[in-house]
C-alpha positions in Angstrom: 10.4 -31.7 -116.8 11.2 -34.2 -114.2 12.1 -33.2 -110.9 14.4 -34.9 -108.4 13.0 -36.9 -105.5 13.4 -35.5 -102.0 14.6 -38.2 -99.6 13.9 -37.6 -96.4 16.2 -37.6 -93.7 16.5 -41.2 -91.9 14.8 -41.3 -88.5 17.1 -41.8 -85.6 17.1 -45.4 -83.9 15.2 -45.8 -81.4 16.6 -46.8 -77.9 14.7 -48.8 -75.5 15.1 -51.1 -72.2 12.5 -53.8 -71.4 13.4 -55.6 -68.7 11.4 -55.7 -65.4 12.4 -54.0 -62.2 11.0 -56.9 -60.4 13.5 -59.2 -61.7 16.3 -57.2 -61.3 15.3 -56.3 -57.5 15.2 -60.3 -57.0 18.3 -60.9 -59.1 20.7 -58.2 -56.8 18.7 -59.5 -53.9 19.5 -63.0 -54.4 22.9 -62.4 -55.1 23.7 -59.8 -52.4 22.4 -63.1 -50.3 25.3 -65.6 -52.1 27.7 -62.8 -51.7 26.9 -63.1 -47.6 27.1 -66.8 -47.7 30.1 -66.4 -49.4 31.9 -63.4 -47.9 31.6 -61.5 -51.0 32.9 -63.9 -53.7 30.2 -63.8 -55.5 29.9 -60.7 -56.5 32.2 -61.9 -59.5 29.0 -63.8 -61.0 26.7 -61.2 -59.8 28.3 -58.5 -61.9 28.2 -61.0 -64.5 24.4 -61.2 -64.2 23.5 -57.9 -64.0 25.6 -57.3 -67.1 23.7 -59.7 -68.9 20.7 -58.6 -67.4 20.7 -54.8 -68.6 22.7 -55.8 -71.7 20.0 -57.9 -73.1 17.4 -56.0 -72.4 18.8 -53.0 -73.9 17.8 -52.5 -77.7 18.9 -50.5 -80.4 16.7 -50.2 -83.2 15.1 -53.4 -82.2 17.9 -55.6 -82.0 19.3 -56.1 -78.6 23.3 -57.0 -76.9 24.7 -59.3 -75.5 27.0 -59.6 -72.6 29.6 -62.5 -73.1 31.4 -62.3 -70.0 31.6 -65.0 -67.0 32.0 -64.7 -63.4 34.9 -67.1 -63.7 37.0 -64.7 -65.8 36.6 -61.7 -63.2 37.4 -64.2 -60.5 40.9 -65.4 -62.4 41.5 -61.9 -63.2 40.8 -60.7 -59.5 43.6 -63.4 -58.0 46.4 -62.3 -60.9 45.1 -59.0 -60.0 45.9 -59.8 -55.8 49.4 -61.8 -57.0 50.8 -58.1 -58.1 48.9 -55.9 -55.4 49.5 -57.7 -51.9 53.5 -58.1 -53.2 53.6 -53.9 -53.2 51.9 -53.6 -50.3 54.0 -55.7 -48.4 57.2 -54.0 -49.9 56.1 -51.1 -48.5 54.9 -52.0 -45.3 58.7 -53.1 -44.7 60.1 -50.2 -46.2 58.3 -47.9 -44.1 59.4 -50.1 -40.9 63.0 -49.8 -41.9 62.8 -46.1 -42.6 60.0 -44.7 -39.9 61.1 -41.1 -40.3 61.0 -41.2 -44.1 57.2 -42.6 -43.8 55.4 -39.7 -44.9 57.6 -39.1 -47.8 57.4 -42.9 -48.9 53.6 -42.8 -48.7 54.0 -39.7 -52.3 55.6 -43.0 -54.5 52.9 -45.4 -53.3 49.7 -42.8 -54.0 51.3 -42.5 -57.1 52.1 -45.8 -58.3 48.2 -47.0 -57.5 46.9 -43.7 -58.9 48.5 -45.2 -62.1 48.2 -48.6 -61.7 43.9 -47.7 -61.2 43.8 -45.6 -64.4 45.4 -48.6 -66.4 43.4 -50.6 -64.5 40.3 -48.6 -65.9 41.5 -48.5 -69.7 41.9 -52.2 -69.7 38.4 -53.0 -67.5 36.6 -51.0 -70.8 39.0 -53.3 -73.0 37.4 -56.3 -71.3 34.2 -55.4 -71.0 34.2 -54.4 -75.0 35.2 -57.4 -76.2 32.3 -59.1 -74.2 29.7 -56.7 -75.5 28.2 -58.1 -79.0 25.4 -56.6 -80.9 24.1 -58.1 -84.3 26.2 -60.7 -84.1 29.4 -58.3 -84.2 31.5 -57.4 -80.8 33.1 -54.1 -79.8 36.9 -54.5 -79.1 39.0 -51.8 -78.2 43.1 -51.4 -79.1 45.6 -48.7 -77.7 48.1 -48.5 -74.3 46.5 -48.7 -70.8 49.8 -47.6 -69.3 49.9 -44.6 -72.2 46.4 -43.5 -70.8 47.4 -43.7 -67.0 50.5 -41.4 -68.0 48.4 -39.0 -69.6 45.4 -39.1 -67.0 47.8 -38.6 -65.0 49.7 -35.5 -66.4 45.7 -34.3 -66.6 45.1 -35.0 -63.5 48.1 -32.7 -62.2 47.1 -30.0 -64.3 42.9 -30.3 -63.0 44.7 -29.9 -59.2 46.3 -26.9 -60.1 43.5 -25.3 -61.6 40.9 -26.8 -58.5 39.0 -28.5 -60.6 38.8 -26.2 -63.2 40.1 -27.8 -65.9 38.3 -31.4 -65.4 36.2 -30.9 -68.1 39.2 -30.9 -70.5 40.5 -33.6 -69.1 37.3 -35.9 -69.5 37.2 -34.9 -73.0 41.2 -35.8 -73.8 40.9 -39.1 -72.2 37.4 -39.6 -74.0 38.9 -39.4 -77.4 42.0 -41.4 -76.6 39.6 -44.5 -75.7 36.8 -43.6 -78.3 39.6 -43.2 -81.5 40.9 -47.1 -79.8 37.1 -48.2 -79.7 35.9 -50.0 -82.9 32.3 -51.6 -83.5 33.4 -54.3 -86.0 35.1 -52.8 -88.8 33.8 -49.2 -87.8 36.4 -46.7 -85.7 35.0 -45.1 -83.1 35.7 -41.7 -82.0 34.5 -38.4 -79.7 33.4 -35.2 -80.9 32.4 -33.7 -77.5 34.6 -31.0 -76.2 35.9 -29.4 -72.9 34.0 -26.2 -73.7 31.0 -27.5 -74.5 31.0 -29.2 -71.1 32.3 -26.5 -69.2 29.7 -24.0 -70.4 27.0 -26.7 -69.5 28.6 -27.1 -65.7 30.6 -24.4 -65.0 28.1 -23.1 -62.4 28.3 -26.4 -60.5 32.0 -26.1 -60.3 30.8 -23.1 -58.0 28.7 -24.6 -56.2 30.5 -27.4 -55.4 32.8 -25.8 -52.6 29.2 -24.7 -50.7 27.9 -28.5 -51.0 30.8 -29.8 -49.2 29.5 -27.9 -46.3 26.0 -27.5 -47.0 25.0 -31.5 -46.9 21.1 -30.6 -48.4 23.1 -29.0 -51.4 25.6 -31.7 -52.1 22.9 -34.4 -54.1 21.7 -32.3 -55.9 25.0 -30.9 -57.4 26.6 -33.9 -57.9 22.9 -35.3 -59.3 23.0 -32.0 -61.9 26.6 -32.6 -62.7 26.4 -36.5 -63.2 23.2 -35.9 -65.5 24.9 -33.3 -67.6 28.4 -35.3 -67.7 26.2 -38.4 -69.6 24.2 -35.9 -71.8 27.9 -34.3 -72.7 29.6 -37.9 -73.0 27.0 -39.7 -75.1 26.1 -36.9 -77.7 29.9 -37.1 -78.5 30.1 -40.2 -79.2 30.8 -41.6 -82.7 31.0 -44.9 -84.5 32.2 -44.2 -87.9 28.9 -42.6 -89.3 26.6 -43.7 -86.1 26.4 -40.9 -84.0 24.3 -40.6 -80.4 22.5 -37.4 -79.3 21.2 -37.4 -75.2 18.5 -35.1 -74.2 18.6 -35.7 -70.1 17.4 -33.0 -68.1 19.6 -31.7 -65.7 17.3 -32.7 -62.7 16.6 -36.4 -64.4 18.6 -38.0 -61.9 18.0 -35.6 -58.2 15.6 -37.9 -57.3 17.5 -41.0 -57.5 19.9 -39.8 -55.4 18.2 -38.4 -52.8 16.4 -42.3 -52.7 19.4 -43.4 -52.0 19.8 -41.5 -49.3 16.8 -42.1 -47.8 17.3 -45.6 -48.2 21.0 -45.2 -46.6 19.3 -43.3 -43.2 16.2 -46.2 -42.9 19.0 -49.3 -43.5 21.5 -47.6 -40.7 18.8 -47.1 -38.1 17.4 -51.1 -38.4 21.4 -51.4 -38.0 21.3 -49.7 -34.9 18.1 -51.6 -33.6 19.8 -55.0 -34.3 22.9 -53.7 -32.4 20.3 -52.5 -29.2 18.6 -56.1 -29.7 21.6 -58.3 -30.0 23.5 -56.4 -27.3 20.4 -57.0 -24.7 20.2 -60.6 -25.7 24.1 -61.2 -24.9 23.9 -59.2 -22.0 21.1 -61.3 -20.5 22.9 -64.2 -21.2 26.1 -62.8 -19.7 26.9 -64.0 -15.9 28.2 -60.3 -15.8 25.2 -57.9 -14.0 24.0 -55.6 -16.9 26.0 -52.3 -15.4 29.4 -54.1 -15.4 28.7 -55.9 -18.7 27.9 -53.0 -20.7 31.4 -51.0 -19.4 33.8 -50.4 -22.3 35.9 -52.9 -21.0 34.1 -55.8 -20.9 31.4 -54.7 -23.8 34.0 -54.4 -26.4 35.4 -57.6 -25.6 32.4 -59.9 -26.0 32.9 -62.6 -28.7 29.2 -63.4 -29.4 28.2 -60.1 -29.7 31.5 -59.1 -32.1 30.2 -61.5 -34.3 26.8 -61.0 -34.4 28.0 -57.0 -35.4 30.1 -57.7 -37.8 27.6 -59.9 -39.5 24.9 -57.5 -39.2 27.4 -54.8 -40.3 28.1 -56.9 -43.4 24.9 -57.8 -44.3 24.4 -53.7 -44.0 26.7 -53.0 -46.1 25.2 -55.5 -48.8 21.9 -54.1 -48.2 22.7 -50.5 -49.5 24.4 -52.2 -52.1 21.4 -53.8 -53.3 20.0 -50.2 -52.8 22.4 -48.7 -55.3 22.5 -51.3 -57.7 18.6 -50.5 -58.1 18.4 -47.0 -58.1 22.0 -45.7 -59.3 22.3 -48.8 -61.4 19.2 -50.3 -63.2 17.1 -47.0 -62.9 20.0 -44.7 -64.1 20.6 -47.1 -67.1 16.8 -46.9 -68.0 17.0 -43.0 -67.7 19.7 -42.7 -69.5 18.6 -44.5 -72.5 15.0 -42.9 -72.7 16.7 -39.9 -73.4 19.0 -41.1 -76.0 18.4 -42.2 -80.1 20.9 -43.2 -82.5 21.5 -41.2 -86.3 23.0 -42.5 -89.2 22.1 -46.2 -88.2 22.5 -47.3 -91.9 26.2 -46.6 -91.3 25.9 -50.2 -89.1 24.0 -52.1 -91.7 27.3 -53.7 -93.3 29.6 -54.2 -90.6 32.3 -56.6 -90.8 33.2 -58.6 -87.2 37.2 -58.0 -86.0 39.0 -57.8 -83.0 40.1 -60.2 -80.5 39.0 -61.0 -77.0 41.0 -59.3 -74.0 41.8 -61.0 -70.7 40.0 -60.0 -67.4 43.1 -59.0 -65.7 42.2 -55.3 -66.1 38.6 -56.0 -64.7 40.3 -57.6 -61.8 42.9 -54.9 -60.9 40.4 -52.3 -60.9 38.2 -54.8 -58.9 41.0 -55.1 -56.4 41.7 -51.3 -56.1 38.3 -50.6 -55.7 37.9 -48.0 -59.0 36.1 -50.8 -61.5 33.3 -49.0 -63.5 30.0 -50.8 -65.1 
């Protein structure tokens, strides 16, 4: 009598990142450097390269991405980005000057309007990005309505006030499936299975806590480190591409310690800051035909060219410096965590994918750039 043959079931994908930290300390390093020499235009081609950087040394079952995207293209998208922004701005700065007592009230319409304009911002940043991100030879691209996904984060966002907070896990998942069932791989629609529930019964004693942090400072890392690692365990286990589905197994505690780096970081670049404040300050003092105890008076002190500028370009290359800190540690460490704990099932569902989609403009990647609210 012949029996059947057993398949097994197919082994997940694996998931891995090779590239050095090395590099990508001297790449961020290097380009927090240009973004000095160029008061901060740079960053345009420095996104670009750390895109490429973690992109192509990310692998999925041994085949890695590819990041398509040039600086140029945030750049172009940045100044379209500036042509609609500084316009509003302005409108309101002389609205507010012709009507001082109504002020206050005219301030509600503005908060709004860029509380929109970011979330559309952020839908079409993801469109752009997509469309730049190719694996196998095939790119993401992404369809759907940024300005139908600001209305509804924003009706969401109205109903997580009035709860404080409590609904936000419902609200992550309802915008998650509007951009994942928009999503395609190719010829493959993508989709979210993860559910408010599910992520409020994995958080909801952080929600608790988090009133305490605000206060307790000690507290506050490692909620929001507990709540960020249990947000990307939620989000990427949900996540579906036709039959390719992803499954995270981060601790809640994977990512504590790269937060409280940070921080440490953060303390030891602001006191070097304050040394090269003491050091430039007793250098233009002694240079000063003022004597020292009329030179450092308020008056006088905060009035000192030469010593203005040498703040403000020790504040700015302070300000770089922690970026380089977080680009490292909540960037390029993150990503690595974050994909050591993840494999891929059902990766014969990709075998046969067929390319489609069109590439979107950068203007979305720009206007978030602009408002300060672009994501990686």
């Amino acid at each position: 009598m012949n029996q059947m043959a057993v398949v097994p079931p197919a082994l997940p994908g694996s998931v891995s990142f090779s590239g050095k930290r090395g590099d990508f300390r001297a790449l961020v390093t290097r380009g927090a450097l240009l973004e000095l020499v160029t008061v901060g235009f740079y960053r345009f081609w420095l996104t670009t390269d750390i895109r490429r950087h973690l992109w192509s040394d990310t692998t999925v079952d041994d085949d890695a991405f590819e990041y398509t995207g040039r600086g140029k293209e945030l750049l172009i998208g940045f100044l379209f980005a500036l042509a609609i922004i500084v316009p509003v701005y302005l409108a309101y700065f002389l609205i507010s000057v012709e009507a001082a007592r109504f002020k206050a009230f005219a301030s509600f319409p503005l908060l709004a309007f860029f509380y929109l304009f970011g979330q559309f911002a952020i839908y079409r940043a993801r469109r752009y990005r997509l469309t730049r991100t190719v694996w196998r030879g095939v790119r993401f691209w992404m369809t759907g309505s940024g300005w139908a996904y600001a209305a509804y984060a924003a009706l969401w966002g109205v109903l997580v006030g009035l709860t404080l907070g409590l609904m936000l896990p419902w609200r992550e998942a309802a915008l998650e499936r509007y951009k994942m069932r928009h999503t395609h791989y190719g010829d493959l629609q993508g989709s979210f299975e993860g559910r408010g529930w599910d992520f409020f019964k994995r958080g909801w004693w952080l929600w608790l806590l988090a009133p305490v942090a605000l206060y307790v400072f000690p507290l506050a890392p490692f909620v929001y480190a507990a709540f960020k690692a249990v947000e990307w365990r939620w989000w990427l286990s949900g996540m579906r591409f036709g039959g390719v589905r992803l499954e995270s197994t981060l601790p809640r505690g994977a990512l504590i310690g790269l937060y409280w780096k940070v921080i440490g970081w953060i303390v030891l670049l602001a006191l070097a800051f304050v040394v090269y404040l003491a050091i430039c300050a007793g250098l233009v003092a002694s240079m000063s035909a003022a004597p020292l105890n009329q030179f450092f008076a308020p008056q006088v002190f905060l009035k000192s060219i030469p010593l203005l500028v040498l703040a403000g370009i020790g504040y700015l290359a302070f300000a770089l410096a922690i970026n380089v800190v977080i680009r490292i540690y909540l960037l390029r460490d993150l990503w690595v965590r974050v994909l050591a704990s993840t494999n891929v099932h059902g990766m014969e569902a990709a075998a046969n994918v067929s390319a489609k989609g069109e590439l979107a403009s950068a203007l979305g990647e720009g206007i978030a750039d602009g408002l300060d609210v672009a994501g990686f």
